[in-house]
N, C-alpha and C positions, 0 to 999 in steps of 0.2 A: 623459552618453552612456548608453545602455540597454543590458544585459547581455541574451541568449537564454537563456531556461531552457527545458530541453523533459524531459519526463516520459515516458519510454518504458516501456511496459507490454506485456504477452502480448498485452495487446485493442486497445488504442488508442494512439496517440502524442499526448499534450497538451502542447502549447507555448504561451510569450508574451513578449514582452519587458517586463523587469524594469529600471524603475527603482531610481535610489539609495536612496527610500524603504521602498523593498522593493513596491510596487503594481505589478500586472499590466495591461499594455496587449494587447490585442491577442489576446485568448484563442482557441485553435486545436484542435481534435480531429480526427485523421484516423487511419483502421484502421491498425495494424500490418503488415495481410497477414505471418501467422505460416506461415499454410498455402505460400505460396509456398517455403520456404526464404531463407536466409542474405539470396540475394542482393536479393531480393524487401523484407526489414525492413529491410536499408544503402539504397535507392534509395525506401526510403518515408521514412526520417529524413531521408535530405537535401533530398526533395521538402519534408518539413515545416518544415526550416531553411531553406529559400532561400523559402520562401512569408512565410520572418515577416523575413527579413534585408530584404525587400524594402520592405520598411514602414518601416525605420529605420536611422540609423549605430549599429551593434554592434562592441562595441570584446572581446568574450567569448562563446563560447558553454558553457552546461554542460549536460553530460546524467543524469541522474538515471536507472537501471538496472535489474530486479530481478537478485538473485543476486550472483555474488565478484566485484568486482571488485577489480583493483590501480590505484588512483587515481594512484599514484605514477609509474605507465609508461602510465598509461591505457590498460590492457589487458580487456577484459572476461575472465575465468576461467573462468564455468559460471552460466547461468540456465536452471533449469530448464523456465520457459515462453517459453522463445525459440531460437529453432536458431542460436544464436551461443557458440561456444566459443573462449577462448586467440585473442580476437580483438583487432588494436591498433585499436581505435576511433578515439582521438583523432588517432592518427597518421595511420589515413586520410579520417578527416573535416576536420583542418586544413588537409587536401592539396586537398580536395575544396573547401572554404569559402573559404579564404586568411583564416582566422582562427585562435586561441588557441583550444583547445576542451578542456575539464576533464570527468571522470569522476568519478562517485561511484554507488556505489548507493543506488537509490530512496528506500528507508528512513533513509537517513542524512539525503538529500537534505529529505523532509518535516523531519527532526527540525531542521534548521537552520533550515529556515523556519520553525518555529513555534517557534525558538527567537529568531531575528531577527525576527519579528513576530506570534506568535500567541501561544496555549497554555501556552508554557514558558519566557517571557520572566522569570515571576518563581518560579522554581525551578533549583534546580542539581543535582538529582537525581530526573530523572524519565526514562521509558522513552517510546516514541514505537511507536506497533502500529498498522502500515497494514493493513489489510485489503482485498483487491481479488481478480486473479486468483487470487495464491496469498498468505502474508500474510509480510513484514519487519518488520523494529525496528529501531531506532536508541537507544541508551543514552547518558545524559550522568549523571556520577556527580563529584560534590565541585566541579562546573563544567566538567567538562572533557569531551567526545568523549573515549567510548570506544571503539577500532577492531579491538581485539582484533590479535591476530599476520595479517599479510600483512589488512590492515581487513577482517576476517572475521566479526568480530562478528555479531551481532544477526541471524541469520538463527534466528528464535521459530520459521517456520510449520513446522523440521524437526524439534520435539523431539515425542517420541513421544506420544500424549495414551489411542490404543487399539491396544494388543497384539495383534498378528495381523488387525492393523483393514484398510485399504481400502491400496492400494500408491500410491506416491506416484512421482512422474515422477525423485524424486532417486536412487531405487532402495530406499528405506527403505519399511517397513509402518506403519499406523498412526500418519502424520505429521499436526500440527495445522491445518497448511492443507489435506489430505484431508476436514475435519470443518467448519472454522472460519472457511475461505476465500470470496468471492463463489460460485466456479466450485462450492464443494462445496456451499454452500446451493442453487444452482440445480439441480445435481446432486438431493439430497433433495427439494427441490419437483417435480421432474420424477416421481421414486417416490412418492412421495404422490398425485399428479393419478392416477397409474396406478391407483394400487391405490384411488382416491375417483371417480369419475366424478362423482359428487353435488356436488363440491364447487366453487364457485362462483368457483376460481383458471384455472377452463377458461374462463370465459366473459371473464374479465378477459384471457387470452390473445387471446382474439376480438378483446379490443375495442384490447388494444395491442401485440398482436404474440406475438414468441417469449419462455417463460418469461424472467426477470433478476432481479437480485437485490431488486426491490421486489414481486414478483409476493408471495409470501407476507406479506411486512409488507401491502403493501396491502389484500391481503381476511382476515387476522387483524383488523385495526382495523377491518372492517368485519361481522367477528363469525362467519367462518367455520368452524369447528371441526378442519378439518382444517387450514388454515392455521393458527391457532393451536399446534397441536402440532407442526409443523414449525417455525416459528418458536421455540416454548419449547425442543423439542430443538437448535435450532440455537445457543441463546441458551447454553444449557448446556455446547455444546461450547466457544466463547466463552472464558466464563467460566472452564472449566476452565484453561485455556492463561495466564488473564491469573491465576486462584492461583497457577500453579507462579512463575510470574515476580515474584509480590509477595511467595512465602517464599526464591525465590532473593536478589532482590535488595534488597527492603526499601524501595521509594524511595517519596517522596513522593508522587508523581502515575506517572499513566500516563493516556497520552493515547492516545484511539482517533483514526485516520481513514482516508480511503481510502472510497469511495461508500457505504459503509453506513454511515457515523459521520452523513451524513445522517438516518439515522432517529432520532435524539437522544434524547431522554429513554425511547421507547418502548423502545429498547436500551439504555440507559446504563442507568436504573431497574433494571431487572433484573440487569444486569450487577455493579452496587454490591450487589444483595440476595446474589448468588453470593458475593461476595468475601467480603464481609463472612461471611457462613453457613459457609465454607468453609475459612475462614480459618487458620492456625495459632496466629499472635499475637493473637490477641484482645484482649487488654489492654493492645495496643499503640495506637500513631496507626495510626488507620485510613488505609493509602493511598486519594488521592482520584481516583477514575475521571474524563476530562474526555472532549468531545468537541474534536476538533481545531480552531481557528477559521479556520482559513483554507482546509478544504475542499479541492478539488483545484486551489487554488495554493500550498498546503503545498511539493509536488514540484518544481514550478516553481518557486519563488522562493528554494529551497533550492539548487537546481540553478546556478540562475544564480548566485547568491552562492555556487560552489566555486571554487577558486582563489584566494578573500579571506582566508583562515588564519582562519573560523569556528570 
């Protein structure tokens, strides 16, 4: 029988049902609608659960979240890109569905899944860095999920990376998802177009709509100048965020994903030349930067496998 994994995001809701092999049927994208309020994101997740429950016998559903949650009361705590706080999700979504519905946040959610089927299957000390609207983590150290007190853990995108830098929605200054996040790249490319009129990320806007997070990878590879520096600035901020976490924690891998881990080697390359450059232990095993393999079913099939004691 097929578990529901759904990946709830600022931007998008992605869902599918998960078999026992951990394989994705039925893959789904529908908006959020953030803008609407509270009530607007609860009647968009259950539109997106009953669109996929109807395709199959679902014996589970799991939701994959950014921000605190308490998996344990299935409460959501505080996501910064979403109008939902100190909310009992699962309680009213099981009420809503007439199913089991498990919680966890997003970051944890990938890391199981690439740890049940991707990336991180053959290490027991590696960090797991989404990057999307804003950016999470997931830690696994000596084998084990680390949750930290009330599973608090691994929220990477709020350590400070610039002093008096850009204000972030947690209420902190100069946080790493302000610099390192999708929303902050599109942010920088949007200043860049302004202050470049010459530069040829306008006409790629023409030709496929409103700036996103490939509009500067795209016209850097195609030899832009100003996309190029937007991109190397952005790559830098990056980078930064993934040193502080390899002198913190020391671990063997660290696995990127999240829609920019698509751009693969053009990002990972560089990002390996940061670490490495940047590094404290040099004389140590170089941690190895990966890109995540399961892409945006990472979330989902992590999701669905909550409630199996991963």
């Amino acid at each position: 029988m097929m578990r529901l994994g759904v990946d709830l995001g600022g931007t998008a809701i992605k869902s599918g049902l998960v078999d026992e092999n951990g394989e994705v049927k039925f893959h789904e994208t529908l908006p959020t609608h953030t803008d609407g309020g509270a009530d607007a994101v609860l009647d968009a997740l259950i539109d997106a659960c009953r669109r996929q429950l109807a395709r199959a016998d679902v014996h589970a559903v799991g939701i994959g979240m950014p921000g605190t949650v308490d998996a344990e009361h299935g409460v959501l705590v505080r996501a910064s890109n979403l109008p939902l706080s100190d909310f009992p999700l699962t309680q009213v979504l099981s009420k809503r569905l007439g199913l089991p519905v498990y919680l966890e946040n997003d970051a944890n959610c990938a890391l199981y899944g690439e740890i049940f089927a991707g990336a991180g299957r053959d290490s027991d000390n590696f960090l797991m860095v989404t990057v999307g609207t804003g950016i999470g983590g997931g830690i696994r150290l000596g084998g084990k999920i680390h949750l930290g007190m009330e599973n608090r853990a691994g929220e990477f995108g709020h350590m400070i990376v610039v002093m008096d830098g850009r204000p972030c929605r947690c209420g902190r200054i100069g946080c790493w998802e302000q610099y390192a996040s999708v929303n902050a790249l599109v942010a920088q490319t949007k200043e860049a177009m302004q202050a470049h009129p010459e530069s040829s990320m306008h006409a790629w806007c023409q030709r496929n709509g409103e700036v996103n997070g490939r509009t500067a990878f795209d016209e850097a590879k195609r030899g832009d100048e100003t996309a190029k520096a937007v991109v190397e600035q952005y790559i830098e901020y990056v980078g930064c965020g993934l040193v502080n976490m390899v002198h913190i924690f020391q671990c063997e891998v660290i696995v990127i994903g999240g829609g920019i881990s698509k751009e693969g080697d053009y990002l990972l390359k560089p990002l390996i030349h940061i670490v490495e450059r940047d590094r404290y232990t040099k004389n140590c095993v170089q941690t190895e930067i990966r890109q995540a393999q399961l892409g945006n079913d990472a979330g989902i099939i992590g999701a669905a496998m909550t409630g199996k004691g991963l």
